[in-house]
C-alpha positions in Angstrom: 103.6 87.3 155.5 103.5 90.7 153.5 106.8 92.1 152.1 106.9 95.5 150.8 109.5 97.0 148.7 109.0 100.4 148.9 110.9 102.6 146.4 112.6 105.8 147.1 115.1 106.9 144.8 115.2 107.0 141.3 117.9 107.5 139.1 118.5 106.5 135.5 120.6 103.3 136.2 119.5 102.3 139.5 116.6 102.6 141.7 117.1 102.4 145.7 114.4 101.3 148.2 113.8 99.4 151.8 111.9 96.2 152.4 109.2 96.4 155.3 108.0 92.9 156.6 104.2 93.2 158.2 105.1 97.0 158.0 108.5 97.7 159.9 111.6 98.3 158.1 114.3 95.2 157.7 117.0 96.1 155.0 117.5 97.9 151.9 116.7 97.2 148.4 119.0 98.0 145.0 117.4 97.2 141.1 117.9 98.3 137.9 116.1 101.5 136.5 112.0 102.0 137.5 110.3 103.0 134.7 106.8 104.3 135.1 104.8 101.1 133.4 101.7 103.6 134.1 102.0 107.5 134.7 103.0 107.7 138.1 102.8 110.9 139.3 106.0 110.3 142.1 108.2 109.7 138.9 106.5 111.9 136.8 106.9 110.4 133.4 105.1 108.7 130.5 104.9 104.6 130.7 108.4 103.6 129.7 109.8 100.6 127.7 111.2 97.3 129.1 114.8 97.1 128.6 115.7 93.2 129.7 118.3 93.2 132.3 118.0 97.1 133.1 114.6 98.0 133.9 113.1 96.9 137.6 109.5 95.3 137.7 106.4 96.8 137.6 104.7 98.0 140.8 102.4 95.4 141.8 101.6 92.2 144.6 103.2 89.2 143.9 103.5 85.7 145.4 106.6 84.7 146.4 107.7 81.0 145.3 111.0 79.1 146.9 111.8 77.4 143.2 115.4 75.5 143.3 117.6 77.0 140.7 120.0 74.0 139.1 122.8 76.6 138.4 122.9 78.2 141.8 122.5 75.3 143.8 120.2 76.6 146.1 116.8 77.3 146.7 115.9 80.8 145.7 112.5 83.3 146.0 110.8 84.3 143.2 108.5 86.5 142.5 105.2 84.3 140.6 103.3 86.1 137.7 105.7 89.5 137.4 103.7 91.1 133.5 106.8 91.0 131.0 109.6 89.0 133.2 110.6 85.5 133.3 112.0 84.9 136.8 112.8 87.8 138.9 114.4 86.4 141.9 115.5 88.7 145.8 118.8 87.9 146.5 121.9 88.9 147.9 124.3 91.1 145.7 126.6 94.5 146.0 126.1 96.9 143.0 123.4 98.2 140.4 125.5 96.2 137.7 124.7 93.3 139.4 120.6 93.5 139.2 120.3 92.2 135.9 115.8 93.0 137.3 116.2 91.1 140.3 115.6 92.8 143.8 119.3 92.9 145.7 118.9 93.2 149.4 121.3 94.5 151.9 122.3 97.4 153.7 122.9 100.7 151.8 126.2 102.2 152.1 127.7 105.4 151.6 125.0 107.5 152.3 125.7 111.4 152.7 123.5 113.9 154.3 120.4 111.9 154.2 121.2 111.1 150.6 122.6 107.8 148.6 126.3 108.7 146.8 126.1 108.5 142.7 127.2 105.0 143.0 125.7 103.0 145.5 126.1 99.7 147.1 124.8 97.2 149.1 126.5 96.1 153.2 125.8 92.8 154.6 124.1 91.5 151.7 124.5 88.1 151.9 123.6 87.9 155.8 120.4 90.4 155.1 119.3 88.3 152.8 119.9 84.8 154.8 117.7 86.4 157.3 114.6 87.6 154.8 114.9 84.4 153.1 115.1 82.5 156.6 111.4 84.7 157.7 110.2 83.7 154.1 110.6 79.9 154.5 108.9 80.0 158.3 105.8 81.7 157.2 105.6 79.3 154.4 106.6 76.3 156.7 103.3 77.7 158.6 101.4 77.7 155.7 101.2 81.2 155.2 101.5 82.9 152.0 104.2 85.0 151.3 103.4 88.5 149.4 105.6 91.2 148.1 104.2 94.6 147.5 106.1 96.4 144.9 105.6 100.3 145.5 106.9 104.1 144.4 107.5 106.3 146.7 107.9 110.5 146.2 111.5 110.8 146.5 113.2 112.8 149.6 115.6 112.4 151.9 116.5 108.6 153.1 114.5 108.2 156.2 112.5 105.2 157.1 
């Protein structure tokens, strides 16, 4: 199964994108800040500095892994071998604040004229997610592997 998270706007607390599975768009996506980890000519900026809690991970393909967390209860996907990062986990959740470098999935809202308001959020999170994570433990049940393609997008309006 290939997940990609494809990026689309960048601001300096937040960075907004959508999640394709096999190539056709599912939900939304909501981390902290993307900074360039290489020049990256859709950002335009100099490698940046990992900040822990408030920068998103670097573009890249990782493996996704279901890994029982004791303090959540639950079992959750994380992303294996992510340069720089300990666990970075896609889950449900509402607001940038709330990243703290994982991948939130949902359902933007307030989105005017083709563009996200200064303080986005995520709709539906928890029930976005159920249904990614629900995909993710079929393929695997199947014996696929699951793969999620990080990516930056030029920025423009928010069309899929």
């Amino acid at each position: 199964m290939e997940i990609t998270v494809k990026r689309i706007y960048f601001r300096d607390t937040y960075t907004i994108g959508a999640i394709q599975v096999n190539g056709k768009y599912l939900m939304d996506t909501l981390e902290p800040h993307a900074i360039p980890w290489k020049d990256n000519p859709f950002i335009g900026q100099k490698a940046g500095e990992r900040i822990a809690g408030q920068t998103a991970v670097p573009e890249g393909c990782y493996r996704v892994e279901l890994r029982y967390s004791k303090r959540y209860k639950r079992t959750r996907p994380v992303l294996a071998g992510v340069p720089e990062f300990k666990s970075i986990v896609i889950r449900a959740g509402k607001g940038a604040g709330q990243t703290r470098g994982d991948i939130l999935v949902g359902r933007l809202g307030a989105v005017v004229d083709g563009h996200p308001s200064d303080n986005p959020h995520l709709e539906d999170s928890r029930k976005t997610f159920n249904r990614l994570f629900s995909m993710m433990e079929d393929a695997m049940g199947k014996g696929e592997t699951v793969w999620v393609e990080v990516r930056s997008h030029k920025e423009g309006n928010y069309e899929l």
